[in-house]
C-alpha positions in Angstrom: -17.9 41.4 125.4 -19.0 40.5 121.8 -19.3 37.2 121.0 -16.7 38.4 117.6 -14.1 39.9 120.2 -14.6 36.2 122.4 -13.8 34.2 118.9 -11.0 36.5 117.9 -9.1 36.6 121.6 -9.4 32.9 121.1 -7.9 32.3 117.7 -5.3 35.1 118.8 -4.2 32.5 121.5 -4.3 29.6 119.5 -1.9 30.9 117.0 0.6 31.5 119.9 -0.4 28.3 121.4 0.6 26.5 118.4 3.7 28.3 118.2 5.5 27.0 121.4 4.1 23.6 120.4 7.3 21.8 120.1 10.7 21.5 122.1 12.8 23.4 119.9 10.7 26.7 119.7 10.6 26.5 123.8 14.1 26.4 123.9 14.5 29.0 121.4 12.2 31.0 123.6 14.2 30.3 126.3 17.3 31.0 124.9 16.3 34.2 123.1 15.0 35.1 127.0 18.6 35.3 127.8 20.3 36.6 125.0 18.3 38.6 122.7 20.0 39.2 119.1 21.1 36.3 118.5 21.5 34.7 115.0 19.8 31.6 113.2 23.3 30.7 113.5 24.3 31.1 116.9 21.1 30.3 117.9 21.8 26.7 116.3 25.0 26.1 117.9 24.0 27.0 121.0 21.2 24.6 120.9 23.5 22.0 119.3 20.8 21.8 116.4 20.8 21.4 113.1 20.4 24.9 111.2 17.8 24.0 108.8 15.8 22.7 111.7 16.8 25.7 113.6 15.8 28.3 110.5 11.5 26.1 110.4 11.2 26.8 114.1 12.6 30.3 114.1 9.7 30.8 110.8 7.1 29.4 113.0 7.4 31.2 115.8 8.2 34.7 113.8 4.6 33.6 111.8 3.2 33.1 115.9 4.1 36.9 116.6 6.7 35.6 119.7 9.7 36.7 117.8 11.3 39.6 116.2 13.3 39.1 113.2 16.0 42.3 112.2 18.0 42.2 109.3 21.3 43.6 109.8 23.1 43.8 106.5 23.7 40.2 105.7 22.2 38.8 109.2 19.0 38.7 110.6 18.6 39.4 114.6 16.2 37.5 116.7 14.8 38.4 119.5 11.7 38.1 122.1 8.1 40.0 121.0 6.0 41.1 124.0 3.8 38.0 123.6 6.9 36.0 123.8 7.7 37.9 126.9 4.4 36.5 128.0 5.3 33.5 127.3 8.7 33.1 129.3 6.9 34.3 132.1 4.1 31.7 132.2 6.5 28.8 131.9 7.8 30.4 135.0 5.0 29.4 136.8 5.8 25.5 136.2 
C-alpha cells in the first residue's frame, strides 16, 4: 500500500467516524436500519425530537456518506448508504 492510499482510507474513516459521533445520528441510524424511507418528519416524531434538531443531524450524516437523501416531490426520503449498512452492523457487535 502507498503511504497516499494509507492517509486517504484514514480520513475516509474519520469522516464516518465523526458522523455517528452523537446520540441522535445513532438512533437515526438505527431507526433508518428498520424502516428505510422515512421523512425528516417522521423520522422526528418517532424519535420524539425536535425537527430542527432532527433536520442538523440528518445534514451531518448525509455530508458523512451514511445516508441517502431522495426528493419525492415536496418530501425528501431517507434512508441507509452501504457505509451506513456498515455501520449498523458494527454496533451489532456491542
Amino acid at each position: 500500500m502507498t503511504q497516499n492510499y494509507k492517509q486517504n482510507v484514514g480520513k475516509q474513516l474519520e469522516k464516518h467516524f465523526k458522523g455517528v459521533s452523537n446520540h441522535w445520528r445513532i438512533n437515526i441510524l438505527l431507526l433508518l436500519n428498520e424502516e428505510s424511507g422515512l421523512s425528516l418528519e417522521q423520522i422526528a416524531e418517532t424519535l420524539n425530537a425536535n425537527y430542527k434538531t432532527i433536520s442538523e443531524h440528518t445534514k451531518k450524516l448525509v455530508h458523512a456518506g451514511l445516508i441517502n437523501k431522495k426528493y419525492i416531490n415536496n418530501t425528501v426520503s431517507h434512508s441507509l448508504s452501504p457505509y451506513g449498512k456498515k455501520f449498523i452492523n458494527f454496533f451489532k457487535t456491542f
